[in-house]
C-alpha positions in Angstrom: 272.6 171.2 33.9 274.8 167.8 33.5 277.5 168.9 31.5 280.5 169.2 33.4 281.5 172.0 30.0 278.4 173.9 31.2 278.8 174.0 34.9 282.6 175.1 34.1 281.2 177.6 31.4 278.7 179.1 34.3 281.7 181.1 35.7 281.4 183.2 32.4 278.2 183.7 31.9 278.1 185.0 35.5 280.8 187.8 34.7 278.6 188.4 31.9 275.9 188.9 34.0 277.7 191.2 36.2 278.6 193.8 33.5 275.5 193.7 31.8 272.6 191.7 33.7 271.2 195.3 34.5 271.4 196.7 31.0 270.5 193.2 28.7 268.2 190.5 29.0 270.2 187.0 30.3 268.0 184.2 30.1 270.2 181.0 30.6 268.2 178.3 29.6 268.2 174.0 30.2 267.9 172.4 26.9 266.7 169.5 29.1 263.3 171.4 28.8 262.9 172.4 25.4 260.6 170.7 24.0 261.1 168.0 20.8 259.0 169.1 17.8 259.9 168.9 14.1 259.4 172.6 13.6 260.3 175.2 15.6 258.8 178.8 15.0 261.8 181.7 15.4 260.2 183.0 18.9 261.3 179.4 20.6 264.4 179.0 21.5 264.3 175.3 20.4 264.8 176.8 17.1 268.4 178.5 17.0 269.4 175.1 19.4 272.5 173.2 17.8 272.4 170.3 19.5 275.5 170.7 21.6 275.8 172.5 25.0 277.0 175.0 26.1 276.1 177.2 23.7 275.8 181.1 23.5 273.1 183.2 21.1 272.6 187.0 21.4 270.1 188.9 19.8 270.0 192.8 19.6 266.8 194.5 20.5 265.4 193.6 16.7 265.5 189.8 17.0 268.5 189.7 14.6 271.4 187.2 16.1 274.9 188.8 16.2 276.3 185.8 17.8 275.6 182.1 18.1 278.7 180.3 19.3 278.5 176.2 20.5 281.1 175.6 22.9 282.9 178.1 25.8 282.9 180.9 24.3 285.5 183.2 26.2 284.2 186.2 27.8 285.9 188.9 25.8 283.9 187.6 22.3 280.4 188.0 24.1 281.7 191.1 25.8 283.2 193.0 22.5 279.8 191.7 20.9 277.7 193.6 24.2 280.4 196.8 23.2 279.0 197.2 19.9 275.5 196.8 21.0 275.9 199.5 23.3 278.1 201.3 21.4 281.0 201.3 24.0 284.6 201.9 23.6 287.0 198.8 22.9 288.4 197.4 25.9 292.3 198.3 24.3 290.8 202.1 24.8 288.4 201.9 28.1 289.2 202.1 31.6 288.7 198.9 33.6 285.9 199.9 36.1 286.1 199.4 39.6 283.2 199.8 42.8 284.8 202.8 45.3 285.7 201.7 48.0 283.2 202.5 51.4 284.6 204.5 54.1 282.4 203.3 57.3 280.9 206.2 58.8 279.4 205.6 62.5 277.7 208.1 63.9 276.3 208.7 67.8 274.0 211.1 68.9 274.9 212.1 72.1 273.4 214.8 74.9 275.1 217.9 75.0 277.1 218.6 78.0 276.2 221.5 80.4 278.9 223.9 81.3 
């Protein structure tokens, strides 16, 4: 939570979150409270920890790590490594996605006139 790299790094892992946050687990965690042990088992996260902050590990739906980067890790690594996960096109042959725009519709109800 200290590390001015980390507070900087946050802007990515936010665009990260907003591509995939409803299709992948994000858990962004404080090293600050992992605990210090000797040993740690491979279901804490104390146990793929480096020692240096910030750093990025993602796991596919088996446990097995297919990336575990120290440092700020640009966007377009952790998003090519999310592509293959989900088996999604390269970003040289997809279509940037956008939200449509919203039209505001207001609608009245009002009495109809007598004639």
């Amino acid at each position: 939570d200290d590390s001015s790299d980390c507070k900087v790094y946050s802007a990515t892992l936010t665009q990260v979150d907003a591509f995939y946050g409803r299709a992948a687990d994000l858990i962004f965690l404080s090293v600050d409270t992992l605990p210090v042990k000797d040993h740690y088992e491979p279901t804490e996260p104390g146990y793929y920890y480096r020692g240096l902050v910030p750093q990025t590990v993602l796991f596919d739906k088996t446990g097995e790590v297919l990336l575990d980067e120290v440092g700020m890790t640009p966007y377009e690594k952790i998003d090519d490594t999310f592509r293959e996960v989900f088996d999604l096109l390269p970003r040289s042959k997809s279509v940037e996605l956008k939200r449509r725009q919203v039209n505001e519709v207001n609608t009245e109800l009002v009495p109809a006139s007598e004639s």
